[in-house]
N, C-alpha and C positions, 0 to 999 in steps of 0.2 A: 649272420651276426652283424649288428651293427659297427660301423664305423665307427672310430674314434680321433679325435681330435684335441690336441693342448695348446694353447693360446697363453704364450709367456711375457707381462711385460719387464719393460727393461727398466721402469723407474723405481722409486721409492712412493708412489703412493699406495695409500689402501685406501681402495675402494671395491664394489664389486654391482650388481643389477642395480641394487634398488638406489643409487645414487644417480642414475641414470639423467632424470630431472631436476639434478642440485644445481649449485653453482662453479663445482668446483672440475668436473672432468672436461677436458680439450675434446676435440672433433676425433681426435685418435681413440682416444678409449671409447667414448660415445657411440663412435662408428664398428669400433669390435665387438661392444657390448650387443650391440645389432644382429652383425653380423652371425653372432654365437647363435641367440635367440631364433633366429631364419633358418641355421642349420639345424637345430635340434627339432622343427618341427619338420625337418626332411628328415627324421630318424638317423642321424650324426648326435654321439655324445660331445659333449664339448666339458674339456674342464677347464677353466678361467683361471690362470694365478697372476695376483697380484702381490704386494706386501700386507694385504689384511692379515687380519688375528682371528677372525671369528669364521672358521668355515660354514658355508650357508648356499642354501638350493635358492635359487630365481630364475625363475619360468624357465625350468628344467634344466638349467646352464648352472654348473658346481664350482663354486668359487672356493678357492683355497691359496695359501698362503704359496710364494714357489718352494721356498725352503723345505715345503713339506711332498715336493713332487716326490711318488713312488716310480725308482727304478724298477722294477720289478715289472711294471706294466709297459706294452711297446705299443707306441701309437703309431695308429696308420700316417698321422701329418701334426708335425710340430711349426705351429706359429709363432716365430718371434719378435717384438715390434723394434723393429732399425738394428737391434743387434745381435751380433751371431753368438757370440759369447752364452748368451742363455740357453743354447741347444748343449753346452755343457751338462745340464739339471736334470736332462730326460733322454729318453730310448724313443728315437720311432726311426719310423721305415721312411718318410720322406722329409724335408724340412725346409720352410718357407719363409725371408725375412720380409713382413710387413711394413715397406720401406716408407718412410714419411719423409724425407729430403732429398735432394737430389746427389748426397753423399760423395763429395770429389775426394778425389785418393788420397789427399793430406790429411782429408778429416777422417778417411777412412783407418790410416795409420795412427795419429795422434788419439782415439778411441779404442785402441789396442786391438781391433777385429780382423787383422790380417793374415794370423793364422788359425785364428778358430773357423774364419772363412774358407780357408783351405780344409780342416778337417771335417767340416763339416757338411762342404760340397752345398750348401742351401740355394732356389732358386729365387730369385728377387722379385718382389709380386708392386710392382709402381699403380699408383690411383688413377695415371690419366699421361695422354698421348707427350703432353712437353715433358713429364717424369720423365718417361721412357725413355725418349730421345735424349735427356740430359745424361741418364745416366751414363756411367763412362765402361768400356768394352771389362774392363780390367774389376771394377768394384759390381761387377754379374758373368764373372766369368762362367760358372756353373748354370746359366740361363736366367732369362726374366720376363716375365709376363704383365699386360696392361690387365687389372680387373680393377673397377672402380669401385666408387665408395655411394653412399646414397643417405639420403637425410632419414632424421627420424618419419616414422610413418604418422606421427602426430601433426606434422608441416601437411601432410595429406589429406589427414582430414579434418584439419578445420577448415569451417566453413566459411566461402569466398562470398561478401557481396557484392557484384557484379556492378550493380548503378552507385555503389559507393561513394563521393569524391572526395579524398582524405585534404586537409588544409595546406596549406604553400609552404611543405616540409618536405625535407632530404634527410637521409639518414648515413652516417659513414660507422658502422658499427663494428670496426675493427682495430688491431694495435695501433698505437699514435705511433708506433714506428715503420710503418708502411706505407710511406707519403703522404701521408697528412700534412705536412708541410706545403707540399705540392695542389694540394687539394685545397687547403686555405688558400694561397696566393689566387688560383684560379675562381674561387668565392669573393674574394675582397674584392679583387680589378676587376671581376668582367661579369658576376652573377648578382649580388647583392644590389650592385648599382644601379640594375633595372629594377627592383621592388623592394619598398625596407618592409614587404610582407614577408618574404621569402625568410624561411630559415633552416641553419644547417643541423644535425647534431653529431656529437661524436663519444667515442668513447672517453670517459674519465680518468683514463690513465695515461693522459697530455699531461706532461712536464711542469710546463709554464700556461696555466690557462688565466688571458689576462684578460685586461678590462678593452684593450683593442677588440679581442675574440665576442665578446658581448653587446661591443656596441656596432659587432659586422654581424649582429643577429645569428651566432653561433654559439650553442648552448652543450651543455654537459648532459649527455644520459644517464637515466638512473638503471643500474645494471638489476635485473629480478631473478625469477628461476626463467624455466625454459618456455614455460607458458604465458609467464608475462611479457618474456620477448615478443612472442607470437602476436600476443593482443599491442603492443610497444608496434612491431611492423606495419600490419596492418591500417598505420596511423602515417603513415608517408607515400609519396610519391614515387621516391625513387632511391635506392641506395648507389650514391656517389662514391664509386674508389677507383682511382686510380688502377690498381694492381701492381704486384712487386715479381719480384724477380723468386723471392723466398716462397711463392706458393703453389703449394701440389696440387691440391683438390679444389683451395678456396669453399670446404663447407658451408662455411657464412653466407656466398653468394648463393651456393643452389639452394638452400632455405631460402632467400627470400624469392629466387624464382618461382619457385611450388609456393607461397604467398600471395605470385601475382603482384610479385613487386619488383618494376623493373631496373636493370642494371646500368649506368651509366660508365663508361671503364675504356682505359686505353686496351687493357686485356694483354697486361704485361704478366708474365709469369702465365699460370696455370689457366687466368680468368678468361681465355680466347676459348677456351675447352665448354666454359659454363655457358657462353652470349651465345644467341643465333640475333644478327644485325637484323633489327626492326620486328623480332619475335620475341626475342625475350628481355631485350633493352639495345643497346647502342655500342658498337666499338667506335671508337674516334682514333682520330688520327694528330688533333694536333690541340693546345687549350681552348683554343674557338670554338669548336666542336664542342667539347665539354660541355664547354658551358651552353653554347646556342642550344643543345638535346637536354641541358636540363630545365633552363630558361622554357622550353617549349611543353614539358611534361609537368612543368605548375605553372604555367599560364593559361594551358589549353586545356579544358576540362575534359572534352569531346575526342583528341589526340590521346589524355591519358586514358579514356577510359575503353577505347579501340583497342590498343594495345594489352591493357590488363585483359579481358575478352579475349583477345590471340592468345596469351600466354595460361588462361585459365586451360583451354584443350588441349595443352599440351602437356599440363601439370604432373599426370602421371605417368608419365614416362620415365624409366631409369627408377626399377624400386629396389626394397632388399631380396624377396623371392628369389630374384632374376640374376641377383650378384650372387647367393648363395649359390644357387646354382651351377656360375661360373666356378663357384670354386670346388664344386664334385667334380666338374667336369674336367680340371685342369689337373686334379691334386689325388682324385680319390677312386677314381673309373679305370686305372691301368697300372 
């Protein structure tokens, strides 16, 4: 008999498959939504609750509201995303919280989950090696495991071309609260100065976007669905961030690696997990760096296009198969 599986999230949205390619889900749902779909074609049932209204089948993964979980049914592994509270809703025999932050005990207490964590014993599943390590002894007492996360298989297969050379563009296509500060300063002083070809973009949810920011040839992206990001990528050189302290997985990054779009990055936070140094873009060490590796990947046509070439053979590495998988292995086999 097949296995069963519930995957609960903790927010207030509804959504379910088919928004898969909207504008509106994070890398967390995006990435379950995945994950569901990989499992069920391992013959794993998966039922998906969100806050939707309309229950509805997508590509064999059963979406339904959580308010309307049936107790009555005991699932082999209950999924919860970052909170334990939700394994209140359902019966199963094992239970796994789908951690997306590094969760320090004050945040762990101030979200009230300190004793549903105790009843409910759940093991802590982290995206990647600096998760893990962050997490603290106390908020995985009951054990925790690294299993990663992996891009849509669309990033896969679109098609790369190889002699391409995109125009003297950078892309910083994450929250303006993630150093973008940081990243401008290093643009004005010490990158822009060498070419007023060069230009940066970033996301349009910067504060204050002024007329200084425009005439350092750093422009506003227009945000699309998820396919025009794709065709959007494909139009740069190199994605410039920094990296923060706040990130697990860095989705954003391993999409543009499988694009063939190299990393520019101190590789603070999660982002040292995404870089292989001079395979898939550059970890630096100090602003010089920064900027010299990026100053170098739009000026050098022949430098950029060496490296998009190393990073194309490597592109399929780390897919959802192979994570599903992990997760029979870890959750569903004993």
């Amino acid at each position: 008999m097949p296995k069963k599986i519930i995957i609960i999230d903790n927010t207030d949205l509804s959504y379910d498959g088919e928004d898969i390619n909207g504008k509106t889900l994070r890398g967390t749902e995006t990435s379950l939504i995945l994950l569901s779909q990989h499992l069920v074609k391992k013959d794993i049932n998966v039922d998906y609750c969100t806050n939707t209204s309309n229950e509805k089948i997508v590509n064999n993964v059963k979406y339904l509201n959580k308010k309307k979980i049936d107790k009555n049914i005991i699932y082999d592994l209950a999924i919860a995303i970052s909170d334990s509270n939700q394994f209140d809703l359902v019966k199963s025999k094992k239970k796994a919280i789908f951690s997306v932050s590094n969760q320090p005990f004050e945040k762990f207490l101030r979200k009230k989950q300190f004793f549903s964590f105790l009843k409910h014993k759940p093991t802590v599943v982290t995206l990647c090696n600096y998760q893990y390590e962050k997490r603290s002894f106390i908020t995985s007492f009951f054990g925790k495991k690294m299993i990663p996360i992996a891009v849509d298989p669309i990033f896969l297969n679109t098609d790369i071309d190889l002699n391409y050379i995109p125009k003297k563009k950078v892309v910083y296509n994450i929250r303006s609260n993630r150093n973008l500060d940081w990243l401008i300063d290093i643009w004005c002083n010490k990158i822009f100065p060498v070419s007023n070809k060069f230009e940066l973009y970033i996301t349009p949810n910067i504060i204050d976007y002024s007329d200084k920011l425009k005439s350092n040839n750093i422009f506003l992206r227009k945000i699309g669905s998820r396919s025009e990001m794709i065709d959007e990528l494909k139009e740069y050189r190199a994605l410039t961030y920094i990296g923060h302290k706040s990130d697990i997985f860095a989705l954003t990054c391993e999409e543009s690696v499988k694009l063939c779009l190299p990393l520019v990055t101190f590789g603070i936070g999660s982002i040292s997990d995404r870089v292989k140094h001079y395979e898939t873009g550059f970890l630096v060490k100090n602003d010089q760096e920064f900027a010299d590796y990026t100053i170098k990947l739009l000026n050098d046509d022949e430098f950029y296009l060496q490296l998009k070439k190393k990073m194309y053979k490597a592109r399929h590495e780390n897919n959802w198969s192979d994570i599903a998988d992990q997760w029979i292995d870890n959750f569903l086999k004993y």
